[in-house]
N, C-alpha and C positions, 0 to 999 in steps of 0.2 A: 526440526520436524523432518526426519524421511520419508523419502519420493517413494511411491513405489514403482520397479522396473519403466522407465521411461523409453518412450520412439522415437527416435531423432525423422525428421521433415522437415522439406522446403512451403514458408509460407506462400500458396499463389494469391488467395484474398480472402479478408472478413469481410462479413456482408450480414443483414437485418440483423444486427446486432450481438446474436449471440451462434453465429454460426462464421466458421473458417474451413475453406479447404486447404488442407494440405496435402502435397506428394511427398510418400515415401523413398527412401531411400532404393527401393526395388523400382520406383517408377509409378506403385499404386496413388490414384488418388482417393483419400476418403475426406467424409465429411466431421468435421469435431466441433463438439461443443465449445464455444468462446463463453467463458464465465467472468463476462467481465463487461457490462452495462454502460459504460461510458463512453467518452470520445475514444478511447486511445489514441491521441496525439502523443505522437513521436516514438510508440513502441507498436505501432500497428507499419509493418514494414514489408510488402511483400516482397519473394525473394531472399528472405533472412531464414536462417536455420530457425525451426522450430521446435520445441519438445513436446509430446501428445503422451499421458496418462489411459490406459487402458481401462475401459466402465466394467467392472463385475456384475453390474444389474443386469441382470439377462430381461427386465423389461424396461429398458431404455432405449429409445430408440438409435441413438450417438453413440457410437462403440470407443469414441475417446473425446476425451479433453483438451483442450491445449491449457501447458501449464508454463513453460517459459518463451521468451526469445533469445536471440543473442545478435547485437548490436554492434555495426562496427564504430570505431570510436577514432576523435581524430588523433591519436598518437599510434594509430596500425592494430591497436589492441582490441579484444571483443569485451561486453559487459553480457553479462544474463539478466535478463527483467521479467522478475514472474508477473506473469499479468492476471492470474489466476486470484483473485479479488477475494475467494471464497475460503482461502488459506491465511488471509491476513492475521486475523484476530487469534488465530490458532498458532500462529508464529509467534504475537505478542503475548497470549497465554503461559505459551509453555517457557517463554524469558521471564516473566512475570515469576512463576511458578516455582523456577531454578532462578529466582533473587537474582537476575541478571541485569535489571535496570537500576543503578544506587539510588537513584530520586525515588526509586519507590518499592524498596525492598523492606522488610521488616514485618512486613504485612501477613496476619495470621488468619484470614481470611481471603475467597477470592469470589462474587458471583459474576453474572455472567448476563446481558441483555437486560439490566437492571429499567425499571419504572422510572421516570422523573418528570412529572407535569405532563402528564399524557403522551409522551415522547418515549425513549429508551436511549440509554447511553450505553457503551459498550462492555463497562468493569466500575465495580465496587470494589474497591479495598479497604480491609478495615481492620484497625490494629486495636487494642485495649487503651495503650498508653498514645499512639499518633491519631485516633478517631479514625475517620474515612475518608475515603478519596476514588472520587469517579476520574473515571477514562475515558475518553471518546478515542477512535480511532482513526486514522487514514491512510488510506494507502496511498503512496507517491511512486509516478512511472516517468512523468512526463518531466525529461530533459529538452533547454530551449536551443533556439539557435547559438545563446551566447552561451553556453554551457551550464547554465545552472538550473536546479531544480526548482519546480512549481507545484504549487499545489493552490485550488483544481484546476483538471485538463477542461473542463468545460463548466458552466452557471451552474452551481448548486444552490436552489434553495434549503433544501434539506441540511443540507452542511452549514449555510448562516445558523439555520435556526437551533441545530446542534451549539455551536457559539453560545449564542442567546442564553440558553438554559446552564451551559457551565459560567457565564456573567452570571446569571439568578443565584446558582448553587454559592458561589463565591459571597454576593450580597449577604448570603442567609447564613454566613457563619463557616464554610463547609470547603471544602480542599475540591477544586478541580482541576483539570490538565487535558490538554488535547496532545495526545499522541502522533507522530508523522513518521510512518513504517515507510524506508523508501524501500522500494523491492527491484528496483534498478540501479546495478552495480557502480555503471559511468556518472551516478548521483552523488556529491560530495557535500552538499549544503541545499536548504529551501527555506523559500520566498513563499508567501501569497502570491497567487497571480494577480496582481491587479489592471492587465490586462488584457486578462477573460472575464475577470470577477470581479469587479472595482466594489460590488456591495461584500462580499467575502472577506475581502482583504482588510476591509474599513473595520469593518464588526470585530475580527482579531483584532488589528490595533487595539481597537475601544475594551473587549474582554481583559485582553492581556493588560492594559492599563487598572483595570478591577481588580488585579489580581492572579487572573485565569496562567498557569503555566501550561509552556511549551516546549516539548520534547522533541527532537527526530533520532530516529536510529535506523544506520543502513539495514540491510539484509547481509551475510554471506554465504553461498552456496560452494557446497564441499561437491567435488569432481571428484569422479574414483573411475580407471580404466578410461575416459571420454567422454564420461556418465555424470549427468548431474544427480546427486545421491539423499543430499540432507540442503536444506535453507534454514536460518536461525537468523535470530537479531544478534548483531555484534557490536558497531562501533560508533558510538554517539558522532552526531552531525552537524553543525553550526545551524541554525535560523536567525534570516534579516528578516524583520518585518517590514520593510521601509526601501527594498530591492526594486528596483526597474528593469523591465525587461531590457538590454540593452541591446539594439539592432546594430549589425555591421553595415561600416562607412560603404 
């Protein structure tokens, strides 16, 4: 999926959840819209380089977005972490689309916020000969102290009960899968957090024993000139169900 022309800034801080200042590269500081509702633990960094999207709505009141960060990492190296929540599902679409995921390519349809038990899951797919297969999705940002990825940064009920219904679908006959989009580069593998979310974590177990499959796939973001230019899903990730956060001595 490409960016369009991006602004490089230094983050000074997020604040009521969906707003960040940053300073420009010239020294301006404006205000951007944070699109992304959760903790952000461990990508909310102020002082880290940041990228801001420019709003074409001449009636919006945010004249930009923040769409990534960049991370430093402990081998000297930086990771980009799109924090931009609102591009998830359109990264895994368009992998989807271009049969880039093998666990669930083949598929000759695709919708999209599909109905299930009064809820909504994120993708239907559905073949003549494989039936169908719902998707839930998530995005994953949050790297720990021991280096490994978690998922969630903070209690989701909404995200158990996402669970729950791919358990049901599974019981009734019927193909489900939770999807883990990391969109932080320095993320090599993910865990449940259990904790942050010890009721989260359990409920995976328990789905995943039903049945329920589990995907993650990193993000890679293509650079051109300095420039972050395109993000895509690229390269399958490990998942432990059964990981501890592991604090240093």
């Amino acid at each position: 999926m490409k960016y369009p022309p991006l602004t490089p800034g230094r983050l000074i801080r997020r604040y009521k959840r969906f707003l960040a200042d940053v300073e420009l590269v010239g020294g301006e500081v404006v205000m951007a819209h944070c699109p992304n509702t959760g903790s952000m633990r461990s990508v909310d960094v102020p002082g880290c380089r940041v990228w801001l999207s420019p709003s074409t709505n001449p009636a919006r009141k945010l004249g930009w977005t923040w769409e990534l960060i960049e991370l430093p990492q402990p081998d000297g190296s930086m990771a980009f972490a799109s924090v931009n929540t609102g591009r998830t599902n359109a990264i895994v679409e368009e992998a989807l689309a271009a049969q880039r995921i093998p666990e669930l390519s083949g598929h000759a349809s695709l919708r999209r916020e599909v109905p299930v038990d009064g809820g909504r899951l994120d993708f239907r797919l559905d073949d003549a000969s494989q039936g169908a297969a719902f998707v839930e999705v998530k995005q994953v940002t949050l790297k720990e102290i021991d280096g490994h990825g978690y998922f969630p940064a903070s209690v989701t009920v909404r995200g158990a009960r996402h669970l729950e219904t791919l358990g049901e679908l599974v019981a009734a006959g019927q193909r489900a899968l939770l999807l883990f989009c990391v969109t932080h580069g320095g993320i090599h593998d993910v865990a449940p957090a259990a904790h942050i979310d010890p009721r989260y974590a359990e409920t995976l177990r328990r789905v995943v024993e039903r049945g329920v499959e589990v995907l993650a796939y990193g993000c890679e973001i293509e650079v051109a000139a300095g420039e972050p230019r395109d993000i895509r899903l690229g390269r399958p990730l490990p998942v432990s169900l059964r990981r501890k956060l592991a604090l240093p001595m």
